[in-house]
Residue frames relative to the residue before (quaternion, step in Angstrom):
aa qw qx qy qz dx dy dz
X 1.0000 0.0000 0.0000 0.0000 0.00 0.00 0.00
X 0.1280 -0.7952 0.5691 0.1653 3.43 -0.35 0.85
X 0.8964 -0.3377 0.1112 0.2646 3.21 -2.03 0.88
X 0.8711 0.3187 -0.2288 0.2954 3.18 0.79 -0.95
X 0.4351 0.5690 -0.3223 0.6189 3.45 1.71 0.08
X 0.6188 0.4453 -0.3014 0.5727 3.57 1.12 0.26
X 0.7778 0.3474 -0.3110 0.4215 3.09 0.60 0.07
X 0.5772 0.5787 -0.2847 0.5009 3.49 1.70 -0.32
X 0.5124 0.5009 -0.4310 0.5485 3.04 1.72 -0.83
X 0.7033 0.5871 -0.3157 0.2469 3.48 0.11 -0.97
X 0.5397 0.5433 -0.2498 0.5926 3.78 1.43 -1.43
X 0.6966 0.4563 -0.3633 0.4177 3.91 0.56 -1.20
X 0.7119 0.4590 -0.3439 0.4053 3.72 0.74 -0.58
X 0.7108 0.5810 -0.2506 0.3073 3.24 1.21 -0.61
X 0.4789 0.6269 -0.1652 0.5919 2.90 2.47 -0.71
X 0.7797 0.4383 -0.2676 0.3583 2.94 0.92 -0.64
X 0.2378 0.6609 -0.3487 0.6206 3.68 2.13 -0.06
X 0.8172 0.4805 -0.2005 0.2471 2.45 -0.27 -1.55
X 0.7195 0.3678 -0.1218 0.5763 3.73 0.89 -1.01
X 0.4814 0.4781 -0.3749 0.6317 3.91 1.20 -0.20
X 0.7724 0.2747 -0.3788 0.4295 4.06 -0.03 -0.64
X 0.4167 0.7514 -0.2808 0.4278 3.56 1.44 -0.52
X 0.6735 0.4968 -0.1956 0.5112 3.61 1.08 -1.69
X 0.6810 0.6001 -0.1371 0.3967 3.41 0.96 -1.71
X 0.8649 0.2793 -0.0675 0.4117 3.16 0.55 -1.45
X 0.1532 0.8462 -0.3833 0.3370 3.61 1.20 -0.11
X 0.8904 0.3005 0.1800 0.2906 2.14 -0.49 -2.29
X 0.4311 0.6699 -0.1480 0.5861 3.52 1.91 -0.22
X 0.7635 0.4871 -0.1029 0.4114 3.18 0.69 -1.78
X 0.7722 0.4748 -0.0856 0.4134 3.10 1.41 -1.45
X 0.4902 0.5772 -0.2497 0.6035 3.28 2.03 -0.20
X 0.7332 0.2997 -0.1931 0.5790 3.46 0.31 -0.92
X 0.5246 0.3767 -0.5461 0.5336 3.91 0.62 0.57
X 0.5538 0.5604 -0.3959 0.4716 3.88 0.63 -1.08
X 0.7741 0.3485 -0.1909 0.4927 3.79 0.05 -1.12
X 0.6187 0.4910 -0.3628 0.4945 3.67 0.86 0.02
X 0.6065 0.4438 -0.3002 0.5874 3.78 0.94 -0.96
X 0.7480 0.3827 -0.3996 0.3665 3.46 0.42 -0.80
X 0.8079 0.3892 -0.2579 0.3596 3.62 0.79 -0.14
X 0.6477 0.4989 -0.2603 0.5137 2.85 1.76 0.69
X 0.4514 0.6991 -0.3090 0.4605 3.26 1.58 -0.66
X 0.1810 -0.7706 0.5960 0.1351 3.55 -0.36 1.37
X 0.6457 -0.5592 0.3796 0.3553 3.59 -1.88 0.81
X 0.5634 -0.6862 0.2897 0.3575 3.52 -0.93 0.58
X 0.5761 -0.6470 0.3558 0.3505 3.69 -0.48 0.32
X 0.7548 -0.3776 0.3437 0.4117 3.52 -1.37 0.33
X 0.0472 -0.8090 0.5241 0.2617 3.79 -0.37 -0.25
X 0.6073 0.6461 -0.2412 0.3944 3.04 1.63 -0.97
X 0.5388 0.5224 -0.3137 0.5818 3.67 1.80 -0.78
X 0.6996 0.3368 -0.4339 0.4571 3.81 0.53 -0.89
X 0.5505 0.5337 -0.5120 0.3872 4.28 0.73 -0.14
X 0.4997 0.5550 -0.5131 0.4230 3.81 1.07 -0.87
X 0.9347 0.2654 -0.1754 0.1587 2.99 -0.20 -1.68
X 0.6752 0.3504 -0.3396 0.5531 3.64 1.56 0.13
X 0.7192 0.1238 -0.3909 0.5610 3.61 0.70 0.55
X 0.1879 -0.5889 0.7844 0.0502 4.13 -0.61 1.48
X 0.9062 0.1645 -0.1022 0.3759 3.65 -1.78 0.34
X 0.5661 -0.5485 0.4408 0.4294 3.65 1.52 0.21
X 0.6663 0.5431 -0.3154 0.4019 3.75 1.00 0.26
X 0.3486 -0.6371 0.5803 0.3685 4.13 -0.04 0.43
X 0.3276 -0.7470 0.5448 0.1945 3.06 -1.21 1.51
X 0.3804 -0.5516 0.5765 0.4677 3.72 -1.53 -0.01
X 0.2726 -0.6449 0.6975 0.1524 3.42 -1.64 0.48
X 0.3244 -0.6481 0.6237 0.2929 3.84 -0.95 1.04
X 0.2194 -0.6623 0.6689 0.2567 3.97 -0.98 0.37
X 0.7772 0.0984 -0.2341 0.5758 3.08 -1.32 1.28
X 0.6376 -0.3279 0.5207 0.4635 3.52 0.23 -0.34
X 0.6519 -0.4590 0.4067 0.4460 3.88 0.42 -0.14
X 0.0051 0.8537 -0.5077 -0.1154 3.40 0.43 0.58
X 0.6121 0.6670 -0.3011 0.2997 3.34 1.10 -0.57
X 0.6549 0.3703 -0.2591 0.6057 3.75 1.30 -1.33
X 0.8300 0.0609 -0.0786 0.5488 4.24 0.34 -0.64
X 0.6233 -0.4785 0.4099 0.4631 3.82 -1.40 -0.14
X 0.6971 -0.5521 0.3976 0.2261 2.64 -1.38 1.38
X 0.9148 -0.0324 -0.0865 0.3932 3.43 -1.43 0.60
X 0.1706 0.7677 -0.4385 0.4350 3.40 0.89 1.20
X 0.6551 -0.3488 0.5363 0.4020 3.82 -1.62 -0.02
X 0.7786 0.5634 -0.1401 0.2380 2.37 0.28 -2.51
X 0.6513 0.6348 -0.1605 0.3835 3.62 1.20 -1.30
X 0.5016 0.6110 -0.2972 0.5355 3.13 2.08 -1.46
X 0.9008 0.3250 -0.0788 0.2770 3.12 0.00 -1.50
X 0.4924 0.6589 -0.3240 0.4673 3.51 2.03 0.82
X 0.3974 0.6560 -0.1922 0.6122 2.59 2.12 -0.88
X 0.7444 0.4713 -0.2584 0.3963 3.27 -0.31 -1.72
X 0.7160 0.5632 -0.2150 0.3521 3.77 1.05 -1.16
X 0.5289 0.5956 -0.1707 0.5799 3.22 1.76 -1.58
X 0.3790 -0.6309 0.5134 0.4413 4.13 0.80 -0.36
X 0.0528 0.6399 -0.6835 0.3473 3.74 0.50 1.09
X 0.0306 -0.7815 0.6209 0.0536 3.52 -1.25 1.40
X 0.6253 0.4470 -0.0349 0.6388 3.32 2.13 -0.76
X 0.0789 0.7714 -0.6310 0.0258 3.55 -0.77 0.38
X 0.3026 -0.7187 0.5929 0.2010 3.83 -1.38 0.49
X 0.0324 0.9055 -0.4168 -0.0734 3.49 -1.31 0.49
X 0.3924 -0.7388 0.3661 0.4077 3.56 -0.06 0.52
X 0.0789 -0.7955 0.5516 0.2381 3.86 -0.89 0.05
X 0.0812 -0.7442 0.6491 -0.1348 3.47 -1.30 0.92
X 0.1153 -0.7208 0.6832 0.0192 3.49 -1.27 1.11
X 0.5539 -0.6378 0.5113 0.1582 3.11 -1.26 1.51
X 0.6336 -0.6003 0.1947 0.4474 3.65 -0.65 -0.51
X 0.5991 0.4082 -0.4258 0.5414 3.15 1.13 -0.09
X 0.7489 -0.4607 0.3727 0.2966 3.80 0.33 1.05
X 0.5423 0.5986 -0.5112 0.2936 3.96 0.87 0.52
X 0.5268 -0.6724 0.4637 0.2352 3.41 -0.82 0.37
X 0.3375 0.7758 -0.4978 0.1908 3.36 -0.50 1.03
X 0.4442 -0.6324 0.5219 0.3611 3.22 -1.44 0.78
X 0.1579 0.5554 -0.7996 0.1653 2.53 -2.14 1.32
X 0.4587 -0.7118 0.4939 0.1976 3.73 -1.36 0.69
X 0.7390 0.3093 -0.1860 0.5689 3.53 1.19 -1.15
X 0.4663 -0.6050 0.5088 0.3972 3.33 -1.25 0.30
X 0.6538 0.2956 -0.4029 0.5681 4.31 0.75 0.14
X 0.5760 -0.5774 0.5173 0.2594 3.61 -1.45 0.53
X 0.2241 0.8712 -0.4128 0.1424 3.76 1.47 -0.25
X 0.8903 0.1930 -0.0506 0.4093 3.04 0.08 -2.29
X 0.6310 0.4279 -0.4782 0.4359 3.64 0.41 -0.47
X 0.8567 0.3691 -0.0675 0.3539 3.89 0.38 -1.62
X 0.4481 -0.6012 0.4816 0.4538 3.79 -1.18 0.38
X 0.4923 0.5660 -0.5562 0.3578 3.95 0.53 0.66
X 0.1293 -0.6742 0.6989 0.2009 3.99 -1.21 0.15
X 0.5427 0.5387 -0.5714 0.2979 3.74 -1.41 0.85
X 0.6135 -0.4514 0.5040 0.4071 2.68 -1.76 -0.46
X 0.3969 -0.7111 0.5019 0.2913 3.66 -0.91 0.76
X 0.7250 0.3562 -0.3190 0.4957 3.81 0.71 -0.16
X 0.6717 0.2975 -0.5062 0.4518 3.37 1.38 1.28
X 0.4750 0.5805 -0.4423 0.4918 3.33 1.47 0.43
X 0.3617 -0.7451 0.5199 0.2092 3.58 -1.45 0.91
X 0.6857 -0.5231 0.2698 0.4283 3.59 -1.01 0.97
X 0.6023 0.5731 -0.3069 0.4632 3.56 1.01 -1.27
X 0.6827 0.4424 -0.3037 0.4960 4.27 0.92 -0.45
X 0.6719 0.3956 -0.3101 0.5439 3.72 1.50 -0.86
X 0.5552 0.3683 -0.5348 0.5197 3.74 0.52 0.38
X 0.5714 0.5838 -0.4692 0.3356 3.79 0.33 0.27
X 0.7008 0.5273 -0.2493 0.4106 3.42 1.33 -1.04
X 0.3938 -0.5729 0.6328 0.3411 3.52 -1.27 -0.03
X 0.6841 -0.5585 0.4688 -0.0189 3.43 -1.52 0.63
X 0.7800 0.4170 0.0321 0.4656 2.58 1.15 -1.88
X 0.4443 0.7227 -0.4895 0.2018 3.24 1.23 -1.20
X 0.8539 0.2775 -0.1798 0.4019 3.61 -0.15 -0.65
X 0.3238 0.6470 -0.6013 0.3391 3.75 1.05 0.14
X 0.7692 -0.4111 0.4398 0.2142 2.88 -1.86 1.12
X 0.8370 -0.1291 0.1629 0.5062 3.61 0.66 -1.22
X 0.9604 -0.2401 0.1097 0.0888 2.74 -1.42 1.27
X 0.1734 0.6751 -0.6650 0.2685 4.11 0.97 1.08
X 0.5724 -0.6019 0.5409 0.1321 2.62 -2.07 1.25
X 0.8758 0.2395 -0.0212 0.4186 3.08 0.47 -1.30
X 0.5428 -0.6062 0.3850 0.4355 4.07 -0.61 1.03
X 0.0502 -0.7473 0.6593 0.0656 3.65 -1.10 1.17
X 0.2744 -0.8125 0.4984 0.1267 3.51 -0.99 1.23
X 0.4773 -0.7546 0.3611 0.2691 3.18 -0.83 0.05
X 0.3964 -0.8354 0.3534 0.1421 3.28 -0.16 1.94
X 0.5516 -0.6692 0.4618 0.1860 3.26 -1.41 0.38
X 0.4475 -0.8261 0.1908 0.2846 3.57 0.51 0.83
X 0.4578 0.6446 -0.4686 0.3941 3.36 1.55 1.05
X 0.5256 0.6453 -0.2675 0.4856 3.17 2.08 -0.85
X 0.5293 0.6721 -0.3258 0.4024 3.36 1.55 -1.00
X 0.7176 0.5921 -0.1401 0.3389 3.29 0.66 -1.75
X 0.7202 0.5066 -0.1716 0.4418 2.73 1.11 -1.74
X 0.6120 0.4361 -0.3393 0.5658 3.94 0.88 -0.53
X 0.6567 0.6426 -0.2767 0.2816 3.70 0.98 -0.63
X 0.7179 0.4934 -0.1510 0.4674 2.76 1.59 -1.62
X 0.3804 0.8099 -0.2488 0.3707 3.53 1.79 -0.70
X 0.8009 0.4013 0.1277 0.4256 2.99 0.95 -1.98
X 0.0447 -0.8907 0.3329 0.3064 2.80 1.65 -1.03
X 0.0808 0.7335 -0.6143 0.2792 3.03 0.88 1.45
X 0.3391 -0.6726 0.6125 0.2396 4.09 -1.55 1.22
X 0.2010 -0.7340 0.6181 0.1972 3.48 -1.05 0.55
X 0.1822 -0.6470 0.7316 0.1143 3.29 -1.16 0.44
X 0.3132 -0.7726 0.5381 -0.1244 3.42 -0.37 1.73
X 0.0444 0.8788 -0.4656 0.0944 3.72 0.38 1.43
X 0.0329 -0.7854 0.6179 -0.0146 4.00 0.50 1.95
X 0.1736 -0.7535 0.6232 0.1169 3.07 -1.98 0.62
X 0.7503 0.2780 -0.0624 0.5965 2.90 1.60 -0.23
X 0.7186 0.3428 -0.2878 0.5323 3.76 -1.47 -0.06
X 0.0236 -0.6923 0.7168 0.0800 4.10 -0.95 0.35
X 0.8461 0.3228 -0.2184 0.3635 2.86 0.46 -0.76
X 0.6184 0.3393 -0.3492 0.6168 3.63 1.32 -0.18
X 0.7082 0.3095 -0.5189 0.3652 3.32 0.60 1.28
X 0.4205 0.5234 -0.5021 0.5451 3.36 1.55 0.35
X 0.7950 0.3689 -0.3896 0.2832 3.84 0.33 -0.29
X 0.3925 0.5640 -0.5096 0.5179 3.48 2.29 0.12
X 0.7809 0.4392 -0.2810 0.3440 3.74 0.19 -0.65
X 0.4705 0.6106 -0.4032 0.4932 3.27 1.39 -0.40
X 0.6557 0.5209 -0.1731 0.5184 3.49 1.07 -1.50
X 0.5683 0.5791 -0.3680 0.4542 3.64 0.66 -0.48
X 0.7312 0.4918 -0.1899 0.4329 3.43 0.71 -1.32
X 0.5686 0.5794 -0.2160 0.5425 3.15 0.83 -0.71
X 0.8079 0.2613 -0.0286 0.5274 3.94 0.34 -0.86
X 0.8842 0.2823 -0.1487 0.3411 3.49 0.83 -0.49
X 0.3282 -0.8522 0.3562 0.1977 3.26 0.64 0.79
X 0.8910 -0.0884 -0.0828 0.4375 3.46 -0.79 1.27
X 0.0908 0.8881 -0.2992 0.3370 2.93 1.82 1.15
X 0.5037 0.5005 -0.3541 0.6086 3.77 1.80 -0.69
X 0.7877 0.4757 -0.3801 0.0938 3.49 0.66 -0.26
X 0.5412 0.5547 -0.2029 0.5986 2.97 1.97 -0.53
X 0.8830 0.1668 -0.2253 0.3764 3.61 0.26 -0.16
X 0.1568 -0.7774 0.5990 0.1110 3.30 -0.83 1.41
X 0.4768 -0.6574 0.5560 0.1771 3.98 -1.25 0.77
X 0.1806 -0.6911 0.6908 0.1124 3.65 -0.94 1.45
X 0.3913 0.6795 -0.6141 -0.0893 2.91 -1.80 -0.93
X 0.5252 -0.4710 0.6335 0.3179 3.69 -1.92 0.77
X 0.7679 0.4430 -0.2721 0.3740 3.93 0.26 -0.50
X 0.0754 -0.9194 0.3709 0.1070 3.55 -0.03 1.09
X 0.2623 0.6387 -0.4990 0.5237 3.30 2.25 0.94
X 0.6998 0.4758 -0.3520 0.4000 3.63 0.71 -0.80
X 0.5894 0.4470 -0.4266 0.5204 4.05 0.88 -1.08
X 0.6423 0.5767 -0.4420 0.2440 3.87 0.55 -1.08
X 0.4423 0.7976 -0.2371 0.3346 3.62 1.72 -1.39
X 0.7850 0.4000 0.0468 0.4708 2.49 0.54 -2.36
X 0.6532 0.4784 -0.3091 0.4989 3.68 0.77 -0.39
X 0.5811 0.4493 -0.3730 0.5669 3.66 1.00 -1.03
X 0.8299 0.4350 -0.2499 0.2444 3.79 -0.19 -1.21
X 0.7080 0.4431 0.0704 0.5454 3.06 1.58 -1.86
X 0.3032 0.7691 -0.5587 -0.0669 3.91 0.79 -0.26
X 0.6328 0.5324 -0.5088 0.2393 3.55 0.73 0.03
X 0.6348 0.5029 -0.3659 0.4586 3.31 1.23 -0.07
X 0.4256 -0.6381 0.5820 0.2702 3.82 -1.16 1.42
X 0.0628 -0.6918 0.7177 0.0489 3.40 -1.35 0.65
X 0.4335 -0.7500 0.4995 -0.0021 3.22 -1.44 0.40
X 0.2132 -0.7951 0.4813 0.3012 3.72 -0.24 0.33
X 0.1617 -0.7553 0.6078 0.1842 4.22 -0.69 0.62
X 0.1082 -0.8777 0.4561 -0.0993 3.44 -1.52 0.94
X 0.1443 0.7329 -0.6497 0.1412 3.70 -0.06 0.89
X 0.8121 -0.3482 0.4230 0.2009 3.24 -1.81 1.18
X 0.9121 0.0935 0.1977 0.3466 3.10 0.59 -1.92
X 0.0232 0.9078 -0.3854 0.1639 2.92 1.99 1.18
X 0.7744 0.2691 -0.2861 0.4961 3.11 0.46 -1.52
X 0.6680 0.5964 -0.3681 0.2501 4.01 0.49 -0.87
X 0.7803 0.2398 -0.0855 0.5712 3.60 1.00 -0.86
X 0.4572 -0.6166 0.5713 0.2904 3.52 -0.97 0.33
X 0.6316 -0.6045 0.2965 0.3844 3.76 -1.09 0.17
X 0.4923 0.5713 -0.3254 0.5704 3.30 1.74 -0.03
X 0.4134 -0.6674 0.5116 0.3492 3.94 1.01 0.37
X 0.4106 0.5357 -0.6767 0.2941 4.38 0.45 0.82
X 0.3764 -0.5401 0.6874 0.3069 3.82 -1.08 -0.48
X 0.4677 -0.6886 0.5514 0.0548 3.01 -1.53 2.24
X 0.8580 0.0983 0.0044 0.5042 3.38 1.32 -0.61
X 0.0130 0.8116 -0.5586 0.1702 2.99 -0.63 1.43
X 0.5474 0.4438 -0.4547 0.5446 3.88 -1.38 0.66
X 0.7382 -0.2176 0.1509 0.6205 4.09 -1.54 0.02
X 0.8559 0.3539 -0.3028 0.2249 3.31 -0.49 -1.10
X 0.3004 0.7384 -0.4841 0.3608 3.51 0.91 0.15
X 0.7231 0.3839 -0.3591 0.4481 3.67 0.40 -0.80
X 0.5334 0.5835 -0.3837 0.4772 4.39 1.32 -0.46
X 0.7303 0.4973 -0.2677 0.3843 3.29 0.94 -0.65
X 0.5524 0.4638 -0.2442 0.6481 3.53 1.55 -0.92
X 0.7392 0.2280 -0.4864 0.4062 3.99 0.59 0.14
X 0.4389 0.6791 -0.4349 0.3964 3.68 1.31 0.09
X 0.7506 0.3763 -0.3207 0.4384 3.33 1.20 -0.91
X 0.1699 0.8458 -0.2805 0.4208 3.46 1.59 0.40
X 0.7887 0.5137 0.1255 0.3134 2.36 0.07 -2.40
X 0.6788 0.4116 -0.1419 0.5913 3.07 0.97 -1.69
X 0.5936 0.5637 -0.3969 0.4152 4.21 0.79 -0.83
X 0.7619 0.5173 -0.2122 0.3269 3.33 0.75 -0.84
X 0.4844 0.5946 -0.2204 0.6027 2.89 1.82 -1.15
X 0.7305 0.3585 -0.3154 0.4882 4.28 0.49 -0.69
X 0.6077 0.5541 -0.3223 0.4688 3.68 1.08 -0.35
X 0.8491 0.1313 -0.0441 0.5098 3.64 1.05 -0.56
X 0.9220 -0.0252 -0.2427 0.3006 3.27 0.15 -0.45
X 0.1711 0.8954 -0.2861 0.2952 3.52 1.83 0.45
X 0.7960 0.3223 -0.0132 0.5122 2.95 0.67 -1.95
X 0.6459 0.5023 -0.4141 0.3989 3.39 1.08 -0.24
X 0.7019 0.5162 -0.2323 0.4323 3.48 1.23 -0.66
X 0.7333 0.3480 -0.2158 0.5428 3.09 1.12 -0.26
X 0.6730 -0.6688 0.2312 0.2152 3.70 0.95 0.46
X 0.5816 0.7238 -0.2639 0.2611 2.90 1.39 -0.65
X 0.3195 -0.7856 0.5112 0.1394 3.40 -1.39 0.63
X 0.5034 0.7641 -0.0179 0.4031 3.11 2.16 -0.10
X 0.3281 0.8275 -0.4526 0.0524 3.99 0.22 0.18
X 0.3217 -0.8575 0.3999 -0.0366 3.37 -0.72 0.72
X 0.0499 -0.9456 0.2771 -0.1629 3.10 1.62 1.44
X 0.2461 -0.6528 0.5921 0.4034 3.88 -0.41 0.92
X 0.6629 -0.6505 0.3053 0.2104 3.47 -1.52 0.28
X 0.5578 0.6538 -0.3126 0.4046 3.09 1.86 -0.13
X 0.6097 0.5492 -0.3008 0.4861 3.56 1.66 0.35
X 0.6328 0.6853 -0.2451 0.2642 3.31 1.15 -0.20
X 0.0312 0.8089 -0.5871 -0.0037 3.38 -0.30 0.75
X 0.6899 -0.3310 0.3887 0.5133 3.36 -1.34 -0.09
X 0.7014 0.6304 -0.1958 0.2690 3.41 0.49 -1.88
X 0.5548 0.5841 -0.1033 0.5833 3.19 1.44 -1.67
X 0.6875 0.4870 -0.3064 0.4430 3.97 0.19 -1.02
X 0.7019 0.4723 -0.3059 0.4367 3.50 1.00 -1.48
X 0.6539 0.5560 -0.3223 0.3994 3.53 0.82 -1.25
X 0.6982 0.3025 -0.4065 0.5058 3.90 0.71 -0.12
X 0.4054 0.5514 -0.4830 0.5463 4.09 1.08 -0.32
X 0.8376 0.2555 -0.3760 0.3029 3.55 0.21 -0.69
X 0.4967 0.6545 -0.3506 0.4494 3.59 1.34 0.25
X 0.5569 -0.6532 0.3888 0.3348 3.41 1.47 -0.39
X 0.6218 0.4176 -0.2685 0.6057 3.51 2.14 0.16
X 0.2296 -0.6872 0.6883 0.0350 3.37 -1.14 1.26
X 0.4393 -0.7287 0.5225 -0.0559 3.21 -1.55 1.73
X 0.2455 -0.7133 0.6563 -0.0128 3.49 -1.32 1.02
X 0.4340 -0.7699 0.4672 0.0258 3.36 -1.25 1.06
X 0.1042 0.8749 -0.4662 0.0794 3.70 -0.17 0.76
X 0.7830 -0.3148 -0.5289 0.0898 2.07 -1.52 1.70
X 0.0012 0.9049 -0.4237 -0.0406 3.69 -0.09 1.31
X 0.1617 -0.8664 0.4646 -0.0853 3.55 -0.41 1.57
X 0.5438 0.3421 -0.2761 0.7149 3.77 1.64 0.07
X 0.5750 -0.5968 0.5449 0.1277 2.48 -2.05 2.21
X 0.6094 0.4557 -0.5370 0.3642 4.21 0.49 -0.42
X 0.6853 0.5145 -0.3583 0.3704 3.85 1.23 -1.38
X 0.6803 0.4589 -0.3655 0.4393 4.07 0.75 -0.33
X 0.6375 0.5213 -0.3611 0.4375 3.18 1.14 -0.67
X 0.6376 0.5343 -0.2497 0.4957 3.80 1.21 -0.62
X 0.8270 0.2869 -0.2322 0.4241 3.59 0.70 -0.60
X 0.5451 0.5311 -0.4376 0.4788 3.42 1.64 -0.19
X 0.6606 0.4177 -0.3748 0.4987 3.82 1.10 -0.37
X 0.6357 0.4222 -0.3938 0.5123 3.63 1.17 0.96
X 0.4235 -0.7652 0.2656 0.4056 2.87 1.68 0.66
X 0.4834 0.6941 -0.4846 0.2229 3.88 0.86 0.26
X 0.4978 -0.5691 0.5685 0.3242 3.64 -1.13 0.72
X 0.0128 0.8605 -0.5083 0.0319 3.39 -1.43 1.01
X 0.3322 -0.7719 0.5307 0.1105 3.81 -0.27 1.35
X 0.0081 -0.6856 0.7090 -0.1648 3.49 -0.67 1.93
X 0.6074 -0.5942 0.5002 0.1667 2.93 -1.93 0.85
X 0.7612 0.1863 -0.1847 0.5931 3.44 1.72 -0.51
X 0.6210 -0.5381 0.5679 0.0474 3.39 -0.93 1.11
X 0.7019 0.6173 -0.1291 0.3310 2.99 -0.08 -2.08
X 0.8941 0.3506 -0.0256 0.2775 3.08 0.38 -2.07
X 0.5946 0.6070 -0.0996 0.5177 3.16 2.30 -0.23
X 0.4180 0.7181 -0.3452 0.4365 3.09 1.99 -0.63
């Protein structure tokens, strides 16, 4: 038998394995996923609690992003309580823990762009972030050094006011299931004001398994995993095109079987996807939708008459 009829013989046997474990396993694989969702798939949330808290008076509330980044520095008191002034009833924030595990608001994972500090913030200790200013890099001009608060101070000015937070983690699950665990415990009626975002749906799963009184939410952009929030690309050279089908991947996965498994009643949609059509199709899933990040008077004026909540950088300008 010569070489090359050996080797076809060979590929055919391997194809043929190959399509026998195929027959066998399949059908295994696809059971024992079925019996896994079902015993993991968490019950679905209130909807009627997530309508309190994003439509008060029957109206879709405005959410300041960052606290309003636009009128003071972003995730700040100072931002809270510009907001709060501007008639801000809702505000967004970013959480971060420092290294010794405190909670605080911050958007990036390094202290670079907002503050006069440079690092990572989960290798800097809380006692070095109360040194910095906040402000250092605002657009304009604060008198006085603003630091960057730890998100019980947040709460605690929040709950006062009774301002809702919409509590946006990218990191830590679990050292944020034990900030919220700790919340509950110390803050009275504290599930009611604050509802839990996130792109990571290991983190809502955390927070849902540990925390179910607290609503969480699922966030979404097209181009999460491809671009950074500053619109550069995370990935570039060959592999750039795996990443644009991951984010694909991952879209489909939030359209179908995400939200069912995790419970939610919540989505958190940038605003260039929305349509009327789109809005109804999750209303008809039992999950009501939130806009991000909307900073033109035609886009608020178009999605509040679709009754959708919407997160703007300016307060101020919406009043």
């Amino acid at each position: 038998m010569n070489l090359k009829k050996m080797v076809k013989q060979q590929i055919s046997t391997i194809l043929k394995m190959f399509l026998e474990w195929l027959v066998v396993c399949c059908p295994v694989f696809f059971l024992l996923s079925i019996i896994v969702y079902k015993v993991f798939k968490l019950p679905k949330q209130d909807l009627g609690r997530v309508k309190k808290l994003l439509f008060p008076n029957n109206t879709p509330v405005i959410i300041a992003h960052r606290a309003g980044k636009d009128q003071a520095p972003e995730n700040t008191l100072l931002a809270i309580e510009t907001a709060y002034k501007n008639g801000a009833t809702a505000i967004e924030v970013d959480l971060c823990f420092t290294k010794d595990k405190v909670p605080v608001l911050l958007h990036d994972d390094t202290l670079d762009r907002t503050t006069n500090g440079t690092g990572l913030i989960c290798k800097t200790s809380y006692k070095d972030v109360l040194q910095l200013n906040a402000a250092a890099k605002f657009g304009r001009s604060v008198k006085n050094v603003v630091k960057v608060p730890t998100l019980s101070e947040a709460v605690q000015f929040c709950v006062e006011k009774n301002i809702i937070i919409d509590l946006d983690v990218k990191s830590n699950s679990m050292e944020t299931v034990e900030t919220l665990k700790f919340l509950q415990k110390t803050v009275p009626g504290v599930t009611d004001i604050i509802f839990v975002t996130s792109f990571h749906a290991h983190i809502l799963y955390a927070v849902r398994r540990h925390c179910p009184d607290f609503l969480i939410g699922i966030i979404w952009d097209p181009t999460y995993i491809v671009y950074t929030f500053t619109g550069d690309e995370n990935y570039k050279g060959w592999f750039a095109p795996l990443y644009w089908c991951l984010d694909i991947i991952y879209g489909f996965l939030v359209h179908s079987f995400i939200p069912d498994f995790l419970g939610v009643s919540l989505v958190s949609i940038e605003k260039d996807m929305l349509s009327k059509n789109y809005v109804e199709k999750w209303r008809a899933k039992g999950i009501e939708v939130a806009a991000w990040t909307v900073n033109k008077l035609i886009e608020k004026n178009f999605l509040l008459h679709l009754g959708v909540p919407i997160i703007t950088d300016s307060i101020e300008k919406f009043q």
